[in-house]
Every structure is written in C-alpha cells, then in structure tokens.
BALOBA-1460 file (C-alpha; in Angstrom, 3 decimals):
// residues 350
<rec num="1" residu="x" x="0.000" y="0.000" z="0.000"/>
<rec num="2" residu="x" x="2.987" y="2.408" z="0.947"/>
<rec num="3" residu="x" x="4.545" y="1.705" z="-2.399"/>
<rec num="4" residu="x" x="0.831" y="2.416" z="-4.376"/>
<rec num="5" residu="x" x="0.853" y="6.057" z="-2.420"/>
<rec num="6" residu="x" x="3.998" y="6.759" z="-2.993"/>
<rec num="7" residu="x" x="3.803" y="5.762" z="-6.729"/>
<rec num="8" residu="x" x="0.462" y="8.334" z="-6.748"/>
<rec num="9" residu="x" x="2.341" y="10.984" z="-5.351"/>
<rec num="10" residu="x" x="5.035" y="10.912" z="-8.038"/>
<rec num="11" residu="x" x="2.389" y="10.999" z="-10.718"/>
<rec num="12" residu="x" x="0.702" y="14.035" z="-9.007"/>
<rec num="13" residu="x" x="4.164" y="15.783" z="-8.578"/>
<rec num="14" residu="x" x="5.359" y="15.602" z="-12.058"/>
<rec num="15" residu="x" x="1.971" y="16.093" z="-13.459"/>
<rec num="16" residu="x" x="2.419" y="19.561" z="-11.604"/>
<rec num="17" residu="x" x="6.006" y="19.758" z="-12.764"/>
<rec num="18" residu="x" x="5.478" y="19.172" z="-16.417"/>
<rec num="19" residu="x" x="3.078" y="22.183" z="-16.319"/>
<rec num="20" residu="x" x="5.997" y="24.573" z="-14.260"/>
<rec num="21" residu="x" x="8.079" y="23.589" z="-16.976"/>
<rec num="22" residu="x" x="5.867" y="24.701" z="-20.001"/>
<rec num="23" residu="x" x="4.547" y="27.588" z="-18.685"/>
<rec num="24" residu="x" x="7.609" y="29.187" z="-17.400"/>
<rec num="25" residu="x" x="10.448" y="28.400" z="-19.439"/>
<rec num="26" residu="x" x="11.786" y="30.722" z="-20.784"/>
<rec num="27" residu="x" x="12.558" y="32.713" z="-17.589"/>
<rec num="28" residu="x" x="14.109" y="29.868" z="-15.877"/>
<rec num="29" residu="x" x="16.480" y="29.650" z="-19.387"/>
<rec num="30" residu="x" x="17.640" y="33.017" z="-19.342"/>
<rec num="31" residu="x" x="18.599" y="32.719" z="-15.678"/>
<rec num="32" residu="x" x="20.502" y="29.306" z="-16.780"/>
<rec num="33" residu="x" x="22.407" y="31.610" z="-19.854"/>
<rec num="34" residu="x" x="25.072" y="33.569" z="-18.271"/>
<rec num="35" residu="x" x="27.758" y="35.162" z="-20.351"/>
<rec num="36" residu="x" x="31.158" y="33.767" z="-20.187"/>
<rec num="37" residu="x" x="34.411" y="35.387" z="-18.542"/>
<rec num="38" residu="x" x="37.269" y="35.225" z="-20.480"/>
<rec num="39" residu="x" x="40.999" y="35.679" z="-18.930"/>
<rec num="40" residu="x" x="44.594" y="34.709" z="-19.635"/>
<rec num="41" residu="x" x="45.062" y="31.529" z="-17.133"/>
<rec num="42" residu="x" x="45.295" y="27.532" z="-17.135"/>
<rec num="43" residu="x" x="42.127" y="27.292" z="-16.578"/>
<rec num="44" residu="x" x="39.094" y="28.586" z="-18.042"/>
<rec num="45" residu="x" x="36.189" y="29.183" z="-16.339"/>
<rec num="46" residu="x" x="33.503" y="25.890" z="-15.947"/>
<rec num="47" residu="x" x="31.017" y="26.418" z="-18.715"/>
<rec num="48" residu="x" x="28.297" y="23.758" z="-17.298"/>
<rec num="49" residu="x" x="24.794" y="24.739" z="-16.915"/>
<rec num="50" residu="x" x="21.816" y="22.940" z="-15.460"/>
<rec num="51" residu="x" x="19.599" y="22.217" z="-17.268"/>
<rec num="52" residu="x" x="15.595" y="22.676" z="-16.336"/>
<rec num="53" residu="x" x="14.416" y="19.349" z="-16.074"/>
<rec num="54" residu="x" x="17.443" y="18.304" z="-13.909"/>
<rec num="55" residu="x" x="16.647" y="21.173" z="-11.736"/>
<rec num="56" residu="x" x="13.524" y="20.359" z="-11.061"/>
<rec num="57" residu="x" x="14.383" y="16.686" z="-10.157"/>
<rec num="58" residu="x" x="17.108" y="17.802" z="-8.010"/>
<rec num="59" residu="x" x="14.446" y="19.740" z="-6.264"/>
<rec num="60" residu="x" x="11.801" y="16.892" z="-6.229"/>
<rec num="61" residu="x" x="14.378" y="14.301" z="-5.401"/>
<rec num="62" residu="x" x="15.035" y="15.993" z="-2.032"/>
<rec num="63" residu="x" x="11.668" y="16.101" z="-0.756"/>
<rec num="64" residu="x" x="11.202" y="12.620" z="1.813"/>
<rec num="65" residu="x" x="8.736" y="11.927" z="0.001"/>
<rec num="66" residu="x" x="11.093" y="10.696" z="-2.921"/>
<rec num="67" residu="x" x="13.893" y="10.712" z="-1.469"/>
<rec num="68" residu="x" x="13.296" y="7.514" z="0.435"/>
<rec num="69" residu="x" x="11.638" y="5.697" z="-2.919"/>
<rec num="70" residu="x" x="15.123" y="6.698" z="-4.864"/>
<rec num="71" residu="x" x="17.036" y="5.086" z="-2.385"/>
<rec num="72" residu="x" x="15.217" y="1.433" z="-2.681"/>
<rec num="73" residu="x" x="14.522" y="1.640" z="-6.599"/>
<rec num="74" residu="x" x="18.000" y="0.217" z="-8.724"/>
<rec num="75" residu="x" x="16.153" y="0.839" z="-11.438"/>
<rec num="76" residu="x" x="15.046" y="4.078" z="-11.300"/>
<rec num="77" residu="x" x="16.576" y="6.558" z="-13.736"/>
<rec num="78" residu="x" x="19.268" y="8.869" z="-11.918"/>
<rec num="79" residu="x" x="20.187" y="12.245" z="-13.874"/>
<rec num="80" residu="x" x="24.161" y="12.735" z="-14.423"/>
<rec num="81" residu="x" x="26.145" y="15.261" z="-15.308"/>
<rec num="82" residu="x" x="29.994" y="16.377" z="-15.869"/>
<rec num="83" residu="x" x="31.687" y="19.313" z="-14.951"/>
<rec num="84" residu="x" x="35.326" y="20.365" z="-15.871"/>
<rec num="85" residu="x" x="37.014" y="20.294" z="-12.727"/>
<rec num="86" residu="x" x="38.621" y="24.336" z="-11.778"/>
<rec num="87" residu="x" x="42.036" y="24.773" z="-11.079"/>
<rec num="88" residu="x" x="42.783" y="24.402" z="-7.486"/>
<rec num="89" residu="x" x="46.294" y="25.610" z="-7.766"/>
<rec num="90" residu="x" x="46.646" y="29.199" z="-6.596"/>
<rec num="91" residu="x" x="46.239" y="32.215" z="-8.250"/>
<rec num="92" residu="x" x="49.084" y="34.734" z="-9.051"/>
<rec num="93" residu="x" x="49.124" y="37.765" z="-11.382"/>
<rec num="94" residu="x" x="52.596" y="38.674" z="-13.344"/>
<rec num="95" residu="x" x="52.336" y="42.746" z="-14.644"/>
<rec num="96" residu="x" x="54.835" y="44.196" z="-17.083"/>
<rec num="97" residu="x" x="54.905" y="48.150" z="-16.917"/>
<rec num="98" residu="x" x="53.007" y="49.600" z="-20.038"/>
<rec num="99" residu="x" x="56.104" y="49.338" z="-22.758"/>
<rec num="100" residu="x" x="53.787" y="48.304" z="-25.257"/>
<rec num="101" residu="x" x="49.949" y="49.222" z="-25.687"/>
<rec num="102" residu="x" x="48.140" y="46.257" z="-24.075"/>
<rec num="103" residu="x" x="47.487" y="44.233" z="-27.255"/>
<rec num="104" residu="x" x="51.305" y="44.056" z="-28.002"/>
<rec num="105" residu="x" x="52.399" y="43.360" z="-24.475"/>
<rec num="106" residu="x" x="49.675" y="40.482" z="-24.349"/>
<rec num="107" residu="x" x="51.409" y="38.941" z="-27.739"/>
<rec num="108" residu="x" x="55.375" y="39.834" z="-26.505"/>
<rec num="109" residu="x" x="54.649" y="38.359" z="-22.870"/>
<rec num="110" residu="x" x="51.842" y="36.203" z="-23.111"/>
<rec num="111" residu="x" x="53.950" y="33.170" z="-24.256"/>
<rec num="112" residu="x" x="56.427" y="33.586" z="-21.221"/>
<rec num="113" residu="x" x="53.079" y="32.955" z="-19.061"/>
<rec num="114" residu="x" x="52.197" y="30.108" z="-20.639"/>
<rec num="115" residu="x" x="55.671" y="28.403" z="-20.570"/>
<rec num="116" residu="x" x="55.650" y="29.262" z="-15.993"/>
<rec num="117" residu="x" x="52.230" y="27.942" z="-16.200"/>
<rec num="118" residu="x" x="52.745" y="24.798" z="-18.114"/>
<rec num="119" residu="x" x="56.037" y="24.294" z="-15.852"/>
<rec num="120" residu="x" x="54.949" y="25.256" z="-13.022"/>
<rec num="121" residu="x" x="51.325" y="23.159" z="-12.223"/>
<rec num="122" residu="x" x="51.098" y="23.994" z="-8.786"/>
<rec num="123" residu="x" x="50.398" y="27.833" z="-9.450"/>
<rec num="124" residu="x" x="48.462" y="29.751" z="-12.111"/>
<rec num="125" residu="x" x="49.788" y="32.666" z="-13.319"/>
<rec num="126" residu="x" x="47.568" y="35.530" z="-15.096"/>
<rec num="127" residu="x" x="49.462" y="38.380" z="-17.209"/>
<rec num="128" residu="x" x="47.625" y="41.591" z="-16.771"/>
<rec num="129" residu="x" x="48.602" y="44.683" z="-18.699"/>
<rec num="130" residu="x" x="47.354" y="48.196" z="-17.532"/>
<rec num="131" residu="x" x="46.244" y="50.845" z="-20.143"/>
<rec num="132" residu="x" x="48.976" y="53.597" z="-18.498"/>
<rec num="133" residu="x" x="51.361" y="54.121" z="-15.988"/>
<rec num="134" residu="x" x="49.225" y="55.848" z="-13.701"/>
<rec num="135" residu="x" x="47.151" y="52.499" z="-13.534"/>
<rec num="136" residu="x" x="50.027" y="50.360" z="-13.148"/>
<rec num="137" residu="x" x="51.555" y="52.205" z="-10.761"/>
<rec num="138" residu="x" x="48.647" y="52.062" z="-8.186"/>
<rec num="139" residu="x" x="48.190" y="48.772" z="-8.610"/>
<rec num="140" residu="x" x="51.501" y="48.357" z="-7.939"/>
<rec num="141" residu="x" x="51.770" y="50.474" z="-4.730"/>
<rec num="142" residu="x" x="48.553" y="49.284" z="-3.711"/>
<rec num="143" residu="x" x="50.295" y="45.733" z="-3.320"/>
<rec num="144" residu="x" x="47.534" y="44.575" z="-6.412"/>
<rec num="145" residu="x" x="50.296" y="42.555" z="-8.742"/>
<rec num="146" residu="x" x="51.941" y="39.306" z="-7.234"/>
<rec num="147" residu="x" x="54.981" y="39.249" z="-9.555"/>
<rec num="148" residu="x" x="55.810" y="42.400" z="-11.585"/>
<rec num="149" residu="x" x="58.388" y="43.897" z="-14.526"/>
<rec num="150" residu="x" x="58.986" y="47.477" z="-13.007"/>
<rec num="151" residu="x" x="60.846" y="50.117" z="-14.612"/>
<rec num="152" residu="x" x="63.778" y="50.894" z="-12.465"/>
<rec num="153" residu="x" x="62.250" y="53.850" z="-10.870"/>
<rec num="154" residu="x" x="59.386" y="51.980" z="-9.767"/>
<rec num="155" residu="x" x="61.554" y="49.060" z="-8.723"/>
<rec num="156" residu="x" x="62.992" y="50.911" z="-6.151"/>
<rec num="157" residu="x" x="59.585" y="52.920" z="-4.981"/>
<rec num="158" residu="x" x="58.043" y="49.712" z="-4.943"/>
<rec num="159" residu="x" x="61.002" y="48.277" z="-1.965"/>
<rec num="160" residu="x" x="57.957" y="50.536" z="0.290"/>
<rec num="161" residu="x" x="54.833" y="48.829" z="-0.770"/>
<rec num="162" residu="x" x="55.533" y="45.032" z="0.078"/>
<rec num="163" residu="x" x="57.725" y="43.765" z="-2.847"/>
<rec num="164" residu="x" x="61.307" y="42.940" z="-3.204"/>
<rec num="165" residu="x" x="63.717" y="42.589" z="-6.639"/>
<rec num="166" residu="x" x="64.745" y="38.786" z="-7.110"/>
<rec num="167" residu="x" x="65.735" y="39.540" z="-10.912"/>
<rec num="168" residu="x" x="65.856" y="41.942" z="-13.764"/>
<rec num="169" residu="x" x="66.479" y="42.075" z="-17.454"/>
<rec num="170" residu="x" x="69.865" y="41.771" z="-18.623"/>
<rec num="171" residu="x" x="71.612" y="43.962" z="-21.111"/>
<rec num="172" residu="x" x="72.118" y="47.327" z="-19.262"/>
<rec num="173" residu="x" x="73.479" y="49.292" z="-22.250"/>
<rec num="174" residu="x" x="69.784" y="49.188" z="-23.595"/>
<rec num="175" residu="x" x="68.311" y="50.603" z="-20.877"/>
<rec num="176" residu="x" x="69.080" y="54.462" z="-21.757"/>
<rec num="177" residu="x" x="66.617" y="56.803" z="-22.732"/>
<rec num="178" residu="x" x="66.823" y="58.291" z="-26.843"/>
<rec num="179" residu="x" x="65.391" y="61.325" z="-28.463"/>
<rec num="180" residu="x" x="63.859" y="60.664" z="-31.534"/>
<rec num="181" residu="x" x="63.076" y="63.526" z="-34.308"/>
<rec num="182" residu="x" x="61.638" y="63.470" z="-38.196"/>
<rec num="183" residu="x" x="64.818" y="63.196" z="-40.800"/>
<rec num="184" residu="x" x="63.041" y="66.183" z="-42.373"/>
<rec num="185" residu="x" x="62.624" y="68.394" z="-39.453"/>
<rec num="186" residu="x" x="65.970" y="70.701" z="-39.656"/>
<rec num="187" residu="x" x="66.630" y="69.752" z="-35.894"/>
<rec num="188" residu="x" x="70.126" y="69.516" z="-35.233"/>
<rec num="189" residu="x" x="71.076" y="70.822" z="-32.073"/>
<rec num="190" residu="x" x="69.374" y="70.485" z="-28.624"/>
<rec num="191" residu="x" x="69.324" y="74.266" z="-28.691"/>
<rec num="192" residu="x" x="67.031" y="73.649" z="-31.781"/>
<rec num="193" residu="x" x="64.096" y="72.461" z="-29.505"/>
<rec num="194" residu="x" x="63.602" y="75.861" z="-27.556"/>
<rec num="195" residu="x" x="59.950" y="77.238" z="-28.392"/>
<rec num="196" residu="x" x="58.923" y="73.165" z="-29.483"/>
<rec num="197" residu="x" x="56.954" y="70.691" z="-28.095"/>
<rec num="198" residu="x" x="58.434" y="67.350" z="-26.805"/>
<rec num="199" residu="x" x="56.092" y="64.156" z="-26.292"/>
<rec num="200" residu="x" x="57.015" y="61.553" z="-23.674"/>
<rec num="201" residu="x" x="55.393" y="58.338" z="-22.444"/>
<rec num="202" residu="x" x="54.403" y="58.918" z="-18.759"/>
<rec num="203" residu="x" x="56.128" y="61.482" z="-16.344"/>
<rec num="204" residu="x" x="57.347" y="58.727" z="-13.921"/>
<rec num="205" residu="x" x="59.425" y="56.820" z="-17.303"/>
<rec num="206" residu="x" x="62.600" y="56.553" z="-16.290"/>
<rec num="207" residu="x" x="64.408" y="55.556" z="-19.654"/>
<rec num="208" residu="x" x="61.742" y="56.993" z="-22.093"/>
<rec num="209" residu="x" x="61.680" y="60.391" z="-19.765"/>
<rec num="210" residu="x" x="63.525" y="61.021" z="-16.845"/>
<rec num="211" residu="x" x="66.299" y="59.666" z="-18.523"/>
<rec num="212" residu="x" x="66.198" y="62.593" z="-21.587"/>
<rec num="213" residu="x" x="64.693" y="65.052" z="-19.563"/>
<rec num="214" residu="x" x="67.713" y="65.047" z="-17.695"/>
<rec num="215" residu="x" x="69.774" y="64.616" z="-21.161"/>
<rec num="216" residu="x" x="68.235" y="68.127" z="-22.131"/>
<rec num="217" residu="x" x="68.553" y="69.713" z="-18.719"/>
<rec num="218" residu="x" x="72.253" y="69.061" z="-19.091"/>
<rec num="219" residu="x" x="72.507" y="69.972" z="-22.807"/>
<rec num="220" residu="x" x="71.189" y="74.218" z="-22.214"/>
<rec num="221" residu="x" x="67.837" y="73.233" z="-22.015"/>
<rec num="222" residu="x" x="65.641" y="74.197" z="-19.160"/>
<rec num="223" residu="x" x="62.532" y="72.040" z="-19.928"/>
<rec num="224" residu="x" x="60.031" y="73.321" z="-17.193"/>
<rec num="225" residu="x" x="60.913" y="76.742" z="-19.313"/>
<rec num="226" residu="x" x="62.433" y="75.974" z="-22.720"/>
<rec num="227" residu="x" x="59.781" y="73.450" z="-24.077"/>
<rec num="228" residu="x" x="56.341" y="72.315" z="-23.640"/>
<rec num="229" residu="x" x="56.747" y="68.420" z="-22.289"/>
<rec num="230" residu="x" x="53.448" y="66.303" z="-23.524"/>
<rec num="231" residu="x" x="52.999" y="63.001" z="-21.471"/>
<rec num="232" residu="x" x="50.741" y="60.761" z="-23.947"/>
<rec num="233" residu="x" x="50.468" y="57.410" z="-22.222"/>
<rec num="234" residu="x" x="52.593" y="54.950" z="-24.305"/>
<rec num="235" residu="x" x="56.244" y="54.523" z="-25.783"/>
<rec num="236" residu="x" x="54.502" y="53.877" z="-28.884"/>
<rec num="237" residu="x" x="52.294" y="56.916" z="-28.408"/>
<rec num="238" residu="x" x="55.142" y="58.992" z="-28.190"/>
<rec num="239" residu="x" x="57.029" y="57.562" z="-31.243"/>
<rec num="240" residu="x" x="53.536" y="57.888" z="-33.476"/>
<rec num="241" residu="x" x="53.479" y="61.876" z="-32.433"/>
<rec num="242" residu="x" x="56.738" y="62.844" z="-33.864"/>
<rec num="243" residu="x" x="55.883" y="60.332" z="-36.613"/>
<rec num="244" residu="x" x="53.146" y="62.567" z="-37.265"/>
<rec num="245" residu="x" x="54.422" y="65.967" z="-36.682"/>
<rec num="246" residu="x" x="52.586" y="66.633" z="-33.616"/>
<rec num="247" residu="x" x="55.544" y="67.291" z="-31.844"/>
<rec num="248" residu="x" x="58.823" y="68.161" z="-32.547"/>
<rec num="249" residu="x" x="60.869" y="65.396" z="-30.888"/>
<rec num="250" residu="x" x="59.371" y="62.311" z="-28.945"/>
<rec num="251" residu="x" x="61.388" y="60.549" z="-26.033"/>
<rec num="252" residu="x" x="61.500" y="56.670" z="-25.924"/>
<rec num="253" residu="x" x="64.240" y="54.345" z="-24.956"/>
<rec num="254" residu="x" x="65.960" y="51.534" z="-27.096"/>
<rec num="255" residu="x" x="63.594" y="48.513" z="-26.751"/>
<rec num="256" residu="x" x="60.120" y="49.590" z="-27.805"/>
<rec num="257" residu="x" x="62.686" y="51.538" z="-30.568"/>
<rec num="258" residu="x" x="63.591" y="48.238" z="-31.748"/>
<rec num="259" residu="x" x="60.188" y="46.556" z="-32.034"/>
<rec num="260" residu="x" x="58.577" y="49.369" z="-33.630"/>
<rec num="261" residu="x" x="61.368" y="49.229" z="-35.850"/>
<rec num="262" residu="x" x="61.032" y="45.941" z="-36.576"/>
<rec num="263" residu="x" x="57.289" y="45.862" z="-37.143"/>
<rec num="264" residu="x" x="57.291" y="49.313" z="-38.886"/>
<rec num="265" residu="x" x="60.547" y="49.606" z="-41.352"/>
<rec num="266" residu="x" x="59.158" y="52.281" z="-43.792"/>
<rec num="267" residu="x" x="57.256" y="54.263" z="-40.990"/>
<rec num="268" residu="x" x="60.486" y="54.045" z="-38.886"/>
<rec num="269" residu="x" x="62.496" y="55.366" z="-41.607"/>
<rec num="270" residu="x" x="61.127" y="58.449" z="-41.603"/>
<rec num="271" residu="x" x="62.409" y="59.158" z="-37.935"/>
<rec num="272" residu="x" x="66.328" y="59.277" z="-36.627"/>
<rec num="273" residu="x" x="67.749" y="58.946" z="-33.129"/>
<rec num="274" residu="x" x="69.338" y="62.295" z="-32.937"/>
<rec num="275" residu="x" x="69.880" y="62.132" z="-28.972"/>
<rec num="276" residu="x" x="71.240" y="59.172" z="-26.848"/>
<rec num="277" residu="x" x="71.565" y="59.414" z="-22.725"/>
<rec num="278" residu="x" x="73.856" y="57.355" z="-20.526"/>
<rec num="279" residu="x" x="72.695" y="54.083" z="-19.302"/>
<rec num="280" residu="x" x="71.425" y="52.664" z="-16.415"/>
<rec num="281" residu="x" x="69.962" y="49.255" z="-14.467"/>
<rec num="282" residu="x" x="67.134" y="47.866" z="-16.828"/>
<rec num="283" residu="x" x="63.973" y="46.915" z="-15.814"/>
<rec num="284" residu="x" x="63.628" y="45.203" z="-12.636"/>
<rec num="285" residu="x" x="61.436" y="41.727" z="-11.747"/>
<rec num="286" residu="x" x="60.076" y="42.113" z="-8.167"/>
<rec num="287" residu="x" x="57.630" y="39.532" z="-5.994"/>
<rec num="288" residu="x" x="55.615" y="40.253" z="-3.069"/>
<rec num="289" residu="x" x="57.077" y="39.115" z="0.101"/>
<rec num="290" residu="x" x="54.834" y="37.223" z="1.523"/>
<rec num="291" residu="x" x="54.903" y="34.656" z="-1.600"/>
<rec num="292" residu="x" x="55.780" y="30.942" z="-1.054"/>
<rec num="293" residu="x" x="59.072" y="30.828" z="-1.946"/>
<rec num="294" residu="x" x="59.328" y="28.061" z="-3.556"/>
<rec num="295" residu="x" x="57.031" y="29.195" z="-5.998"/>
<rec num="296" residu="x" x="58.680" y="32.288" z="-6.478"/>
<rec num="297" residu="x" x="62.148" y="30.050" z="-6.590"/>
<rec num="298" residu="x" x="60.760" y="27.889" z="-9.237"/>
<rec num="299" residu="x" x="59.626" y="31.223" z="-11.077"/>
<rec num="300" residu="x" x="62.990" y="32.773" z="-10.969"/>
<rec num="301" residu="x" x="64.718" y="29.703" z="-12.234"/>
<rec num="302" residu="x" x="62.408" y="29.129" z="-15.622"/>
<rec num="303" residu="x" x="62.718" y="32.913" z="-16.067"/>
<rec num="304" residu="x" x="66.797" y="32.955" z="-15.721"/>
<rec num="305" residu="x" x="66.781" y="29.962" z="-18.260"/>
<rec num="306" residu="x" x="64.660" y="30.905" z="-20.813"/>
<rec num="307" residu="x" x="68.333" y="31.860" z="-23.200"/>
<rec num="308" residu="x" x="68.821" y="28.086" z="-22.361"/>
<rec num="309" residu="x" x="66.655" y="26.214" z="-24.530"/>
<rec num="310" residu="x" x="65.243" y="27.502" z="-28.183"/>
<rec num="311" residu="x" x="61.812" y="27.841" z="-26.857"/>
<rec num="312" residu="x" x="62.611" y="30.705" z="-24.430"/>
<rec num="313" residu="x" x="65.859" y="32.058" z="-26.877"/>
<rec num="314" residu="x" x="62.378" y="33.275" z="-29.412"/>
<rec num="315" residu="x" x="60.394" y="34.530" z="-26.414"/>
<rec num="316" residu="x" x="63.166" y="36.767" z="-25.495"/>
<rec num="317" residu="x" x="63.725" y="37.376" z="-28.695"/>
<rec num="318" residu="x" x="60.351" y="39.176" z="-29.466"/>
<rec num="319" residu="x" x="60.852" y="41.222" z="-26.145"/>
<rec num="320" residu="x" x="63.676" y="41.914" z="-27.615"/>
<rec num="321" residu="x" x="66.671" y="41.386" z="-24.729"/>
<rec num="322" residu="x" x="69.363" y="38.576" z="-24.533"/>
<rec num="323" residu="x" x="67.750" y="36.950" z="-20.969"/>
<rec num="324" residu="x" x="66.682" y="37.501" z="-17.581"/>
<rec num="325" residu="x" x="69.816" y="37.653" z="-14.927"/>
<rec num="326" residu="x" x="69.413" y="37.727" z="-10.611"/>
<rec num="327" residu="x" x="69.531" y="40.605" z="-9.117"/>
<rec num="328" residu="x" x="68.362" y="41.803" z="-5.851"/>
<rec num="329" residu="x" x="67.208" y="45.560" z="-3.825"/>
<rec num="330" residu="x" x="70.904" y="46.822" z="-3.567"/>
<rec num="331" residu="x" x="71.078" y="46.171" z="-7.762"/>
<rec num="332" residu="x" x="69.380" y="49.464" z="-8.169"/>
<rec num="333" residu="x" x="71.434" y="51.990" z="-5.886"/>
<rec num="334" residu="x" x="72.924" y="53.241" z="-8.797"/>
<rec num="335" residu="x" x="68.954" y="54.233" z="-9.831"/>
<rec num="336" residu="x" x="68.234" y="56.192" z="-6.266"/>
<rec num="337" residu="x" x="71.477" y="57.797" z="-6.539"/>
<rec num="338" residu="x" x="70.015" y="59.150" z="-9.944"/>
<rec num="339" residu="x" x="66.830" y="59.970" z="-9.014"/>
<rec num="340" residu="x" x="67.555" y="62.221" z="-6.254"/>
<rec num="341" residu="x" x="70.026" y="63.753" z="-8.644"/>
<rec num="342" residu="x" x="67.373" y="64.289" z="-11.546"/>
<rec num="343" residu="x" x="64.381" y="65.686" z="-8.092"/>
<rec num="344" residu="x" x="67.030" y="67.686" z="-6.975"/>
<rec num="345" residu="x" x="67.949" y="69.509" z="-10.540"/>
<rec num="346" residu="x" x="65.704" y="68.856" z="-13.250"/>
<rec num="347" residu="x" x="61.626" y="68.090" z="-11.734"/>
<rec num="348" residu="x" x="59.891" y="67.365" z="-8.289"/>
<rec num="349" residu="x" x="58.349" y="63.632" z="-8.345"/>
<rec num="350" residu="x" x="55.695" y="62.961" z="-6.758"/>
C-alpha cells in the first residue's frame, strides 16, 4: 500500500512539474544563460549549466517523500552530469609596466606565461597589462600585482609597498633613454628644440623620460621653461606623435625603438635617433614578500633559463633582450642615486 501512495504521489508531482516547466520556461532559461568570462590563465572558467528538467528533479528528489523511494529503486533513472574540474592551484598575477599598448604586451609576454604555467602546475599565473602608468603604478603600490616587470624607478619605490627585486632584465646598455626627431625636421642641435613641443610616455618613465629630460637639462635646455613636455600614455604613443608631426621630438628608450622598428621599417624610416643618454639598471622583476618561496624560486629559475633552450631564446627574442639575470634591492642603488640627482635639478616627483 505504501509503495501504491507513494507511486500516486510521483504521478501528481510531475503532473504539476510538467506544467511549471511549459509555462515558465523561458525565464528559468535566461537565468541558466550567463555570459562567459574570459581571462589569460590555465584554466578557463567551468562552462556547465543545469539544465531545467534536472533542476527540477534535483528539487523533487530531495523532498522525503522521494527521497526515500530513490534510495530502494536500482532501477530508477538517476540524472548525471559532468563538470570540468577548476584549477585548485593558486592564483598569481605577473604585470609588465606599459612598454607596449596592451594588445602588443599580451602577444610579446603572453607566451612567457604560458611556458611558468605549463612548468609550473602547482600555481596559475595571469598576465595583466594596464592601459597607463598611472594604472600600473597604483596597482603596484597598492600591493595589487603578485609578480611584476617594473621600470627601475618603480623598482625601487616599490622596496615601500611590500615587494622585493629577485631579478631583472639583462643587457644594461639598452636601458638608456633616446630622443627621436623626423629626418626632415631641420633639428640639429638640442638648442634647436627651444619654443617646441616634446612628447614623452608617462612622467614617472625613467628611460623613455627622466632619462632625456635630464639629457636636455644638461645639454642648455631648461625644460620646465624651454619646451612644452606632452605626457601621452605609451612609448609607442610617443614615437607615433613625432611620426606625425605633432611634436617636434618624442622621447623613448631603445627597446620599444627596436620593435617598432622591426614591425614598422618604412614608418620608422622616416624618424632618426638624434639624442642618446647614458645608461642605467634595466627593468627590474620584483615579488611580493609574503609569496611561497618556492614558488617564487621555481619562477625565478624558468625565467633565468629561458636563453637556455630555443623555446625561451624566441620569447626573449620578441621582447627583444638577450635573458633575464638575478639581481636583488641593492642592484638598483645606482637608480636612487640618480633619481635624487634628476628631483634635486631637473623636476619634483611625486
């Protein structure tokens, strides 16, 4: 008799269910249709949805009623479903300072992500790439970025927000700032830039700025005075504006020269380095302090080894720079002694 009522109550139930279903649909469909999240790491996120029928016999099933007639029937049918299992490894995200616009950095960088991640399956490493250098530079201070690719000056300012340098790129004599002009703009001398307008990447640059700001300061020109200085968010923004005669000269330094270069041949024709400045310590690789080390370890090592294998000899070579070397927070004295040199003479900081 138990088994007759409970057979009646099943009827009854999905009798009431089939008519849910019908009549409401298409509401409980677009709750089930969520858009997708797309981002740079191992793993993507799970794309399963319910469907409406298995909702609703999730929901039936539960009730005692059921529950306890599942449980004794072998034959009954049981809904199944598979999920792709998420990454449980932890999360860390890797920033490179805005040398290229985002899409470039993404295609330069995004492969050296890939190799720590495949490598390293115990972590999972998102690249994110900030839209300027006042973005990246609070996210920095803020303590936002697990690993980052600083430019020297905010290496060192980031020593007070958390982080410490384990590494930075090699090949030193790159990392000085240039001054690039149009072949047919009849500039020949720095005193030729009085009066004009000079475009820059971001004021805290150290290479693509700092760097040739002081170069000028120490060549007759007073630039707070002499010349109107135009901060326009990107190396490759400040290349384009000479390139286009919006400015008279446009400060950059020797890397995202190359790869424009490279990419561009007839556009970069057009321009000339006319003004070099003395080198310094290139970019620097810092990690938060409170990382595992041995992730950070392992990170270090596939980084300092990518000139080691042909793989990681074409990675570097799109950057473009020879390899990644050790360093650590006393590599980049030479930088502070600089920078209080350059606040002291040339510009305040803030």
């Amino acid at each position: 008799m138990l088994e007759i009522l409970r057979r009646y109550s099943l009827i009854t139930l999905l009798s009431i269910f089939n008519f849910a279903v019908f009549a409401d649909a298409h509401p409980l469909e677009t709750v089930a249709d969520q858009a997708e999240t797309v981002q740079i790491s191992k793993d993507n996120a799970e794309q399963h949805q319910e469907t409406v029928i298995i909702k609703w016999w999730k929901l039936l099933s539960d009730l005692p009623l059921l529950a306890g007639w599942n449980k004794q029937s072998d034959d009954i049918y049981k809904p199944s479903f598979s999920a792709q299992s998420r990454s449980k490894a932890p999360k860390y995200i890797i920033a490179i300072h805005p040398l290229h616009n985002p899409k470039l950095l993404f295609e330069i960088y995004g492969p050296i992500v890939d190799f720590l991640n495949a490598n390293i399956p115990e972590a999972d490493f998102t690249l994110e790439a900030s839209r300027n250098y006042e973005e990246f530079d609070k996210k920095l201070y803020n303590g936002y970025f697990d690993f980052a690719m600083p430019n020297p000056y905010q290496t060192v300012n980031s020593l007070k927000h958390g982080y410490r340098v384990f590494g930075k790129m090699a090949d030193d004599d790159d990392f000085r700032g240039i001054i690039l002009v149009r072949r047919d703009s009849g500039i020949n001398t720095v005193a030729d830039l009085k009066g004009k307008t000079v475009s820059y990447p971001a004021p805290t640059a150290l290479a693509a700025t700092m760097m040739p700001q002081y170069y000028l300061h120490t060549h007759g020109i007073d630039i707070n005075r002499d010349i109107e200085n135009r901060y326009v968010g990107s190396q490759e923004s400040s290349i384009i504006n000479v390139l286009r005669g919006h400015v008279a000269a446009a400060a950059t330094w020797l890397v995202p020269w190359k790869t424009f270069s490279k990419e561009n041949p007839q556009l970069a024709d057009q321009l000339e380095v006319k003004w070099r400045t003395e080198p310094l310590q290139n970019n620097g690789w810092v990690v938060r302090k409170n990382l595992p080390t041995e992730v950070t370890n392992k990170f270090a090592t596939l980084l300092f080894n990518l000139d080691r294998h042909q793989q990681g000899r074409e990675m570097l070579a799109r950057i473009p720079v020879s390899r990644f070397e050790p360093a650590n927070d006393d590599s980049y004295e030479p930088v502070q002694t600089f920078i209080a040199t350059f606040i002291k003479t040339v510009r305040p900081l803030e």
